[in-house]
N, C-alpha and C positions, 0 to 999 in steps of 0.2 A: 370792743369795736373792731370788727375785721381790719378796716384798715391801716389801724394802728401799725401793723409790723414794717415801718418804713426801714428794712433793715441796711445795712451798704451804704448809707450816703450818710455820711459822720463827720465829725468836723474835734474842736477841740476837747468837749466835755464828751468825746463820745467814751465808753467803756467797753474794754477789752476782756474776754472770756477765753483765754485759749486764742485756738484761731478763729472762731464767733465774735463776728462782729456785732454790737446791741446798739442802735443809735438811743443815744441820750434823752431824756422827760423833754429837758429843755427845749435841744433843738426842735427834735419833733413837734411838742405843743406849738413853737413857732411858725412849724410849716403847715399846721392844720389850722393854726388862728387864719393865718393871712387865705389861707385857699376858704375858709368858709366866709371870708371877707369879702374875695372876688367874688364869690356865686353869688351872694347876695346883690351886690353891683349888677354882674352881670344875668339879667333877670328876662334882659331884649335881647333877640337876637344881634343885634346893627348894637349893641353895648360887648358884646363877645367879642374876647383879645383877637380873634382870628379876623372876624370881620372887620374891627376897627384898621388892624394892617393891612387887608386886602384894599377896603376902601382910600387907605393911603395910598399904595398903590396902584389903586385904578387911576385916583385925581393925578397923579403924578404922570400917567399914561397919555389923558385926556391931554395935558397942559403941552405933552413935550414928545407926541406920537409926528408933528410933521419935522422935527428936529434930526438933528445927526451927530452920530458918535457920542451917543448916550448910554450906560447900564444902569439896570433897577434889579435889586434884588429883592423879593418879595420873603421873607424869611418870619413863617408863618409859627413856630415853634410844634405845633398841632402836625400829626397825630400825637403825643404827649401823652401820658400820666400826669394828672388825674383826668382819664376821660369822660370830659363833662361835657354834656351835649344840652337842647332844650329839648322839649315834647314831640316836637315834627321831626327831627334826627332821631329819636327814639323809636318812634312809631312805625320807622323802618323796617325793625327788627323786634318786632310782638314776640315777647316767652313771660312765662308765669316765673317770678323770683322771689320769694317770702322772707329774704335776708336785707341785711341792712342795705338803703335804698342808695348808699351814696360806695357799694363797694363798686370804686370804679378807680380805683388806686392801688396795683399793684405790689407788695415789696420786693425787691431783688432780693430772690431768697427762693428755697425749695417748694414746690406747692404743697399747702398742708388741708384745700379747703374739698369741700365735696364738687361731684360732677356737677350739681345746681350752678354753684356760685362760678366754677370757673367757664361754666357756657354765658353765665349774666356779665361775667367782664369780656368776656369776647364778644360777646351782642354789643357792650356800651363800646366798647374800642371801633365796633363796626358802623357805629352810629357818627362817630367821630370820624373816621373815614370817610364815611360819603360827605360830608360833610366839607372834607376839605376835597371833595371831588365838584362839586356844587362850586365851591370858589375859586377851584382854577378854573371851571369854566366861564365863568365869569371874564377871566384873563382870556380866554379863546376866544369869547365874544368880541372882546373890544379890536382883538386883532381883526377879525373878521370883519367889523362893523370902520374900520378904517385901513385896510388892504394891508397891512403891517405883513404878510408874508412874504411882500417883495422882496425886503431887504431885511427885517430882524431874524435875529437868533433866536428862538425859546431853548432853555435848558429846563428837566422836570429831576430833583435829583431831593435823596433825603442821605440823612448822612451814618444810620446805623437802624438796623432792626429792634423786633421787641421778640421777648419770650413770652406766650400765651399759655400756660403750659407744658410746652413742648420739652421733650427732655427732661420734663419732671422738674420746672423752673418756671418762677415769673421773672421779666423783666430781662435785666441784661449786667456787665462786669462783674458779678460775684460769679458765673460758670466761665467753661471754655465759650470762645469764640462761634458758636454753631452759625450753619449756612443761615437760617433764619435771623441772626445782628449780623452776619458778614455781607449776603448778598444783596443788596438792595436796587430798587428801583433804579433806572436810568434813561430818558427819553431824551433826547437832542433834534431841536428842526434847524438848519443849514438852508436861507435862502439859496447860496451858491450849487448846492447839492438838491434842490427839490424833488427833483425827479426819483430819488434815492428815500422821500418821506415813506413811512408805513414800512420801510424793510425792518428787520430784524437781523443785530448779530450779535454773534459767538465770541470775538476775543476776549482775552481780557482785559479788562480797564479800571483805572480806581477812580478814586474823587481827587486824589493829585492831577489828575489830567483836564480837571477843568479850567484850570488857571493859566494852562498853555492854551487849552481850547480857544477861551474867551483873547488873549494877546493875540493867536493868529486871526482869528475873526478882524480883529480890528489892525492888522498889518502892522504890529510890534512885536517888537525885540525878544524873544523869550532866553529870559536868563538864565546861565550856564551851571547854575546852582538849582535848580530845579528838575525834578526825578519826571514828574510829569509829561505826558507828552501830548501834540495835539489830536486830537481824534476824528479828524475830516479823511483823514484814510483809511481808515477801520471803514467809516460811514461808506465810501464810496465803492470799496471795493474787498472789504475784509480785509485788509492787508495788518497785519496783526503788528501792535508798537510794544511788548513786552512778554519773555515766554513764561515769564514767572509772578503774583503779584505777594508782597509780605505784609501783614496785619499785624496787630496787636494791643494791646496793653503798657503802658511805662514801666518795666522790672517784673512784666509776667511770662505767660508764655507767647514765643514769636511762634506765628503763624506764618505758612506759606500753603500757597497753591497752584497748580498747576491748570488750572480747571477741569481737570479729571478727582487729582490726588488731594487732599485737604492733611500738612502735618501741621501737629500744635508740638513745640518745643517748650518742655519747661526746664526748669533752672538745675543742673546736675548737683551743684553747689550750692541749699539754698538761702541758706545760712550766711553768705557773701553779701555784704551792705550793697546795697541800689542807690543810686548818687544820683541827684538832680542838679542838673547844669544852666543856668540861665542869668541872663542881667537883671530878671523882673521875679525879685523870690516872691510871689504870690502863692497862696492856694484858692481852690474853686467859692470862698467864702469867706477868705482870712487872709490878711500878710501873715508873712511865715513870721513866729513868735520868735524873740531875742536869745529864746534857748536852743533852735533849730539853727541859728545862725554863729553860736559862739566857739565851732572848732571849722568854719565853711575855709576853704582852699580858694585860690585860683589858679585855675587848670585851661591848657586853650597855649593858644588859639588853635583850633581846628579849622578844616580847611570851609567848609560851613558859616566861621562868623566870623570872616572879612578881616581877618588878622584884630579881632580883638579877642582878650581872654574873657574865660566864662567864671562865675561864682558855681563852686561844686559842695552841695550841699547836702549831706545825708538824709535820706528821704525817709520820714515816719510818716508813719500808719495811712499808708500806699491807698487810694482805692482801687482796685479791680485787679488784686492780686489771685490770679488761676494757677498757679506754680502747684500746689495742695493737690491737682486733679492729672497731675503727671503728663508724662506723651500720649498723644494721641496720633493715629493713622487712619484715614478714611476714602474710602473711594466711591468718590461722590455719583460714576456711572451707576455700578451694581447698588449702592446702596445711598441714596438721595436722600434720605430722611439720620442721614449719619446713627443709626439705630444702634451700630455693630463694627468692634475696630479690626481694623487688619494688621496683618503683621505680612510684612513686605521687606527686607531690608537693604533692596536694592534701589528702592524706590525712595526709601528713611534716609539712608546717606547723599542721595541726590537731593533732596530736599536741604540737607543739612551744606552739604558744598555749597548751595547758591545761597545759604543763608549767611555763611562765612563770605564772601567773595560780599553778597550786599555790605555785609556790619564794616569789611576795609572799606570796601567802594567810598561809606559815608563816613568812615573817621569815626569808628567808635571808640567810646574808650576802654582802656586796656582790661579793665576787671570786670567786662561783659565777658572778654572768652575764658574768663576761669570762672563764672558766675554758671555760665550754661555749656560749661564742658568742652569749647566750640574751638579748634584749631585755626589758627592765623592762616589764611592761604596766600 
């Protein structure tokens, strides 16, 4: 079955080949029991996970639109993998497909299928799209159908791209960072600033910035610990709040940008253990087991956690380690579709200075700059 290759998302029974990662019988038959459980459930449209949360947040709209000093976050999960849509979201996008009817589930992994199948997962990814284009508007309506532009904020924002393809990849954390998971969507409506709706700009900005956004909107304090900034000046007049933005992965490669320049930094060292610092030893599926924890440190306080110390725990079997796929250099002008690397290396050690200056800025710890080569400045 195609969609079997769930590969990259692994947990404790996953198995290890080299650097091939193979997710487990187990896990996987779990995550396909439960998704052919949902489809089944979800049979109506108004029974669909997206719907059911929209329609929470609309009653929530209804009950508490003549109120003040309220936030809703509508947090739809959709566009998603497994892109499941009904027959009217389908019908959108008519193509002849002869392959399995539910390949609509991606592996993070190299593509290995023909041109059919991987235009049939772009059409069902596109069906799911509109789809959740359909249900924000829903959100536009209601604002319209009670004047809510006077004074609300809308923010339109998703939090990572997908690989279609592109780069010879589906899905996302098993390659580098490409402009397609880095760049994403971002719409902002600013009562205060109306006049300035429909413009379009250029700085750059991350998803750290929404969290100052939303404090200054509501005339609070934004805390000295946070990188983020607010973005009602960018909005008003281009005024740009950062010349550099850095991405990445936990122990992969650090990304920066310029909005011209895109470098991907991977590890000089890579053989250097990766260390996880936190109060809350979790993983995306599992507390960390008794044997992750039986040589952990305390390391800390950094200036980040408020004078308490941190548990420093050796990090196994990382996901969305890109170290394997080396430096990369790109310049996003001439070459948009990052096809083709450059080599620049006036441009590489600038990149790399403000990546050093960020890692002090935040209080890294000491065996990131022997990890990826990176001089203390």
């Amino acid at each position: 079955m195609w969609k079997a290759d769930l590969s990259y998302q692994y947990d404790k029974d996953t198995v290890f080949d080299g650097k091939k990662k193979i997710l487990s019988s187990k896990l996987y038959s779990d995550i396909l029991k439960h998704d052919q459980i949902n489809r089944q459930v979800m049979d109506t449209e108004e029974k669909t996970s997206q719907a059911v949360t929209f329609s929470c947040g609309l009653e929530f709209i209804e009950t508490n639109h003549g109120e003040d000093n309220w936030f809703l976050q509508i947090e739809t999960f959709d566009p998603h993998e497994p892109f499941y849509t009904l027959k009217g979201d389908k019908d959108l996008y008519p193509h002849r497909f002869v392959g399995d009817a539910e390949a609509d589930w991606p592996p993070y992994s190299p593509v290995k299928e023909d041109e059919e199948t991987i235009w049939h997962v772009r059409y069902e990814y596109a069906a799911l799209l509109s789809k959740c284009d359909r249900y924000l508007g829903k959100v536009l309506d209601i604002m319209d159908k009670y004047h809510m532009w006077k004074d609300t904020m809308l923010i339109v924002n998703t939090d990572h791209g997908f690989l279609l393809g592109e780069h010879g990849w589906w899905g996302k954390t098993a390659m580098p960072i490409y402009d397609e998971i880095a760049h994403t969507p971002l719409y902002v409506y600013d009562p205060r600033i109306k006049e300035y709706a429909g413009y379009k700009r250029y700085s750059l900005v991350q998803t750290i910035d929404i969290a100052p956004t939303l404090l200054e909107f509501f005339g609070l304090e934004i805390p000295k610990d946070m990188e983020g900034k607010p973005l009602r000046k960018i909005m008003e007049n281009e005024e740009p709040i950062r010349e550099y933005a850095l991405f990445g992965y936990h122990g992969s490669q650090i990304n920066v940008t310029d909005g011209r320049y895109v470098y991907m930094h991977s590890a000089v060292n890579p053989d250097n253990p990766v260390y996880e610092y936190t109060l809350m030893p979790t993983h995306m599926r599992r507390m960390f087991r008794p044997s992750e924890l039986q040589e952990l440190e305390l390391a800390g306080p950094f200036t980040f956690s408020k004078g308490c110390k941190l548990l420093k725990i050796k990090a196994e079997n990382r996901m969305g380690d890109t170290t394997e796929f080396g430096s990369k250099l790109f310049d996003l002008t001439e070459n948009p579709n990052q096809s083709a690397e450059i080599r620049n290396e006036e441009v590489r050690q600038r990149m790399l200075s403000y990546i050093s200056r960020y890692m002090k800025k935040n209080d890294a710890p000491e065996e990131l700059y022997s990890r990826y080569g990176i001089d203390r400045q």
